[in-house]
N, C-alpha and C positions, 0 to 999 in steps of 0.2 A: 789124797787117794787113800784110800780106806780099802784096806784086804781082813777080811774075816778069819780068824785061829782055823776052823774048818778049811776053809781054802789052801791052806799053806800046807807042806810037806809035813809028815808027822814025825815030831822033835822026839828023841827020849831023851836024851842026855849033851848032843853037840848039838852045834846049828854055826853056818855061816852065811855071812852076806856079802854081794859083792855090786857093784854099781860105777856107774860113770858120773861124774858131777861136775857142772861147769857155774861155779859161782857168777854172777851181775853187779851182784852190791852187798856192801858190807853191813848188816842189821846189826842196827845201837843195840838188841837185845838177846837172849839166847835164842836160838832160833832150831825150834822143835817139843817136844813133851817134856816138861821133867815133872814125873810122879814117880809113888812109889814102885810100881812096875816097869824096872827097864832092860829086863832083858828078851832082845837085843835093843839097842839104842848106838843112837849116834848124833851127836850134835856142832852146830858151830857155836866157837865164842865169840862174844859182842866184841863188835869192831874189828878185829884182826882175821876173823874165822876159823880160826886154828879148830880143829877137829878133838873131838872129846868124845871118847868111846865110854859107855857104860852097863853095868850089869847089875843087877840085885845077887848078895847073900841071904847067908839066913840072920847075917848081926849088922850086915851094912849094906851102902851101894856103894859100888866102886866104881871110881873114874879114874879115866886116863886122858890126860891133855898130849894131844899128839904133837912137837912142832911149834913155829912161831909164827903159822898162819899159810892159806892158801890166797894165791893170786887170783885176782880177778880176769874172767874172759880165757880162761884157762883150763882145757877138761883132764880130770885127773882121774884115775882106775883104782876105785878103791875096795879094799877088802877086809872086815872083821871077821875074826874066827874065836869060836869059842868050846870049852871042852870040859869037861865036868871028870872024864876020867883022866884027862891028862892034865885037870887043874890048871888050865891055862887061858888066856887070853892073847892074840895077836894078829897083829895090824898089820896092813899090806898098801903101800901109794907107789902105783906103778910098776907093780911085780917085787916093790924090794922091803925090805922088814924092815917099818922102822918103830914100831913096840911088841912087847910083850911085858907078859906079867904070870907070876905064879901066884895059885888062886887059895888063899888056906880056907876057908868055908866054904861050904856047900853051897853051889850054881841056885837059884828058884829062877825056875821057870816057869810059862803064865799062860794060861788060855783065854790073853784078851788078843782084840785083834793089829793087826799091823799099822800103823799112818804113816804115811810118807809124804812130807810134805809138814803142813800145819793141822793140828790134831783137836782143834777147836778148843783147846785151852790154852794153844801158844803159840806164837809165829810160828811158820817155817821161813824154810832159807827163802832165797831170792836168787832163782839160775834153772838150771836145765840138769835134768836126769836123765839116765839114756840106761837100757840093760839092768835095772834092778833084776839080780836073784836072789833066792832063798834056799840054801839047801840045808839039809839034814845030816848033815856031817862035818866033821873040820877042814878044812881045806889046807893039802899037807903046801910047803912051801914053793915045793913044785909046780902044785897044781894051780895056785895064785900064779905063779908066772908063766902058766903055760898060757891060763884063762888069758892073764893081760897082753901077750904076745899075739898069740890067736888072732884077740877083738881087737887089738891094731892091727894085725894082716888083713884081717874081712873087713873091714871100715872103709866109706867112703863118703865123703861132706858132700851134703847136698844144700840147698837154698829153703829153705819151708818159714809157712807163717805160723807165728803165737805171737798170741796178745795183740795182733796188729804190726807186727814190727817183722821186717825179715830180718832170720839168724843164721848164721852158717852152723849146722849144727850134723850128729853124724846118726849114721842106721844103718841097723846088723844086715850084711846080705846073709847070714843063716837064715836059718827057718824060724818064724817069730813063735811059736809055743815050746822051745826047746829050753829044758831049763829051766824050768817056769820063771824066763824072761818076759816079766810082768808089763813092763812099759816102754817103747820108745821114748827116745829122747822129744822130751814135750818140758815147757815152762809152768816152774810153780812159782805164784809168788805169795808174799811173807800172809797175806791176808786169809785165804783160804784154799783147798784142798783144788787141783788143778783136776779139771773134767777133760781127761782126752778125748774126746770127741770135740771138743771147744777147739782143742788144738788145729785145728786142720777145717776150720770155718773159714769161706771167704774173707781175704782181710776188704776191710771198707779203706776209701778212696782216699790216698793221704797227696798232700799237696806243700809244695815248699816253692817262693821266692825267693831270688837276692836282688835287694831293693837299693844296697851300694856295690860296686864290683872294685874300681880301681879308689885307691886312696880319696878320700877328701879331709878337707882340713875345717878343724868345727873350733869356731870361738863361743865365750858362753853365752852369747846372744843367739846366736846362729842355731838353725833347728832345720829338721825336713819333717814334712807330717804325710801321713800314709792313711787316709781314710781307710775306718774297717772294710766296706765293700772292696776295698782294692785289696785284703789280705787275705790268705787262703782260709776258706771256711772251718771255724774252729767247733768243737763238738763239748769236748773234756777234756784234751790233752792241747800241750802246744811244746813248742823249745823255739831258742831264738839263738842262734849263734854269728859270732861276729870277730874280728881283731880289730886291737884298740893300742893304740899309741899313744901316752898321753905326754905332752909338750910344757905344761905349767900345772900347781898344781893351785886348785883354786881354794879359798880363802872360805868359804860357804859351801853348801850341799850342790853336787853338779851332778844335772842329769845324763846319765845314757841314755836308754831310753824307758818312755814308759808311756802304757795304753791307758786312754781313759778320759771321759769327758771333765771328768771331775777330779780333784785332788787326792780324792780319800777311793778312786778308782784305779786300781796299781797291780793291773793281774793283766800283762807281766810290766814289772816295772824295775829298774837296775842303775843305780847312783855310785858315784866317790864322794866317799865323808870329806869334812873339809880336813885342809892340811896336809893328811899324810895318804890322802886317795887312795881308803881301803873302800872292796867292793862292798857291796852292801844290797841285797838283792829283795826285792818284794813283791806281794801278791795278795790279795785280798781274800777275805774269809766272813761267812755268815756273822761271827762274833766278834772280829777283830782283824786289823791290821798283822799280819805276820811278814820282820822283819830278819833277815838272816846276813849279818855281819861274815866277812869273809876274810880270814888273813890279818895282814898287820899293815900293806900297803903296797900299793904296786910303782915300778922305778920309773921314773921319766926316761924318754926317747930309748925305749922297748917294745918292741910289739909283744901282745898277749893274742892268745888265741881263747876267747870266752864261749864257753856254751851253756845257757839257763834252760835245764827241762822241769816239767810240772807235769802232773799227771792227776784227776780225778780218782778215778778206777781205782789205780796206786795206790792211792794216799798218798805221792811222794812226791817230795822236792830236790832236784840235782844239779851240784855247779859244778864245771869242770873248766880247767883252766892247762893251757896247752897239753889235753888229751888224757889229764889227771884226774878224778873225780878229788874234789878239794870238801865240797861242803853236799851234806843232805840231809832231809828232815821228813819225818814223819807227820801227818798232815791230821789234825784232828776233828775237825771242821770241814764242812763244805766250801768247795772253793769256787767263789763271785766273778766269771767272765764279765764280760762289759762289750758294751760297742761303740766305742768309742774311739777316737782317732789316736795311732800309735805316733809319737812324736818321739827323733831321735835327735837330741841334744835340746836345745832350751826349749822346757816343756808349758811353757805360758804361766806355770809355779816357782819352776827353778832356772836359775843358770844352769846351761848347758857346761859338757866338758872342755876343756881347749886342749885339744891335740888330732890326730887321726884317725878314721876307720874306715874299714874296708871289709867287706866279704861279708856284708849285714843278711842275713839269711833269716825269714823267718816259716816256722813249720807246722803244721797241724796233728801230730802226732810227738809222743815221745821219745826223742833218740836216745837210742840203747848205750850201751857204754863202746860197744864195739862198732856202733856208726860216728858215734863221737871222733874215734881213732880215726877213721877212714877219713873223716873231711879235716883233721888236724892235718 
């Protein structure tokens, strides 16, 4: 989302921000602008997301790493403030101070314009924003915690679609141009600049089977094959979630499952390596096989709760393992569906796994992190 210098309140010497964020996924990279103009700014760190507040002087930029990271599926009220006559910068998650900093050089400030989100030279995050403001002054400590006490009084969740996916997500009952409260809570994700108008598009028709319900027991002969017409119609996205019990561990590569008429056809496709039955999950790509090793081994006679999502649009790949996101990849290629028959245990290539599963679900969209939870 792109706000013009013009549009925004007129700076002369403070300026605060304040915003609701609710992270989805943790991006391998910094996620937001970093140039020479950054004030205001704010960013996550790769992998953990810990929040890094930034500014230009006139001899340097200064950051500040807030913390050892925010939680995923979690909306937090955040607030930077900043002051050129009071040489200060500070920070605010959830009405309570947890940085500051005295400022010895002179603030530069900048007449470029705002990006929220990814800025066309560098991810953004990957989550929901809800309530960006801009004001034109520092926001005394007070007023940071009257704001965040307030917008949790007036809050209330409601159900809405983005990206296709329903989210429990929240929205101001105040009045929407108050504040120049820029956005509703709407999804950005890491690729480009989130069109609210997008937000609020019919979602298209999503569809999910479970094609085992009570346990069965799979030796690595053993297979069940699900013709694609039998599966829910797939577009660009899918997930396939399952528990898996494994009973022996086999000696050669044992399939879970995997779609495809053909061997080198494996989108979605999901094995234990031999020996020590680490997962090992795969998917097909214009250029290449892409293989994503998972862990170091899973325990005999344990149930696991597995969920494989994949996403086109995304670019992304997501494993989670009872209700944890454990593994995800950035997708650099175009990803190769197939029609071909999905086979869940010996797949006419490999031995199958010897032990149990149940609750084989397969889906035509990508589950979110927070429907993940809900079927764990």
């Amino acid at each position: 989302m792109l706000i013009q210098h013009a549009e925004l309140p007129e700076v002369t010497n403070e300026l605060s921000v304040s915003l609701r964020l609710n992270i989805l996924y943790y991006n391998p990279a910094w996620a937001c602008e970093r140039s020479e103009d950054r004030t205001p700014s704010l960013w996550l760190a790769p992998k953990d997301s810990a929040p890094d507040a930034q500014f230009s002087t006139t001899d340097c930029i200064n950051t500040h790493s807030i913390g050892n990271g925010l939680s995923l599926n979690r909306w937090y009220h955040l607030v930077y403030t900043l002051s050129e006559p009071e040489k200060q910068l500070d920070f605010y998650i959830d009405g309570k101070w947890v940085e500051f900093a005295h400022i010895q050089q002179n603030i530069k400030f900048n007449n470029g314009p705002l990006c929220i989100g990814n800025d066309r030279f560098f991810d953004g995050i990957t989550g929901l924003i809800g309530n960006f403001r801009y004001y034109n002054w520092r926001l005394s400590a007070e007023e940071a915690k009257v704001e965040y006490l307030s917008n949790a009084i007036n809050f209330k969740s409601i159900k809405w679609t983005s990206n296709d996916t329903t989210i429990t997500a929240s929205i101001s009952l105040k009045e929407l141009d108050a504040l120049y409260n820029y956005i509703l809570p709407i999804t950005f994700s890491s690729r480009g600049n989130s069109d609210f108008a997008n937000e609020f598009k019919e979602k298209k028709s999503r569809n999910f089977h479970e094609y085992i319900s009570e346990p069965i027991t799979f030796s690595s002969e053993d297979r069940m094959i699900i013709q694609h017409a039998e599966l829910p119609e797939v577009t660009n996205e899918l997930s396939v979630s399952l528990r898996l019990n494994i009973l022996y561990r086999n000696s050669e590569w044992a399939c879970i499952f995997h779609k495809g008429e053909r061997n080198e056809d494996r989108t979605p496709g999901l094995w234990l390596t031999p020996k020590n039955s680490a997962l090992d999950a795969q998917f097909s790509t214009t250029n290449c096989l892409s293989t994503h090793l998972i862990g170091n081994g899973l325990s005999l006679n344990r149930w696991y709760h597995l969920v494989y999502t994949l996403s086109e649009p995304e670019k992304q790949f997501d494993f989670y393992i009872d209700g944890k996101c454990v593994e995800f990849a950035r997708i650099q290629q175009n990803i190769i569906f197939n029609n071909g028959p999905l086979c869940i245990g010996n797949d006419r290539f490999h031995n199958g796994i010897t032990g149990l599963i149940c609750n084989f679900r397969y889906y035509n969209w990508r589950l979110s992190g927070e429907e993940v939870k809900n079927i764990w």
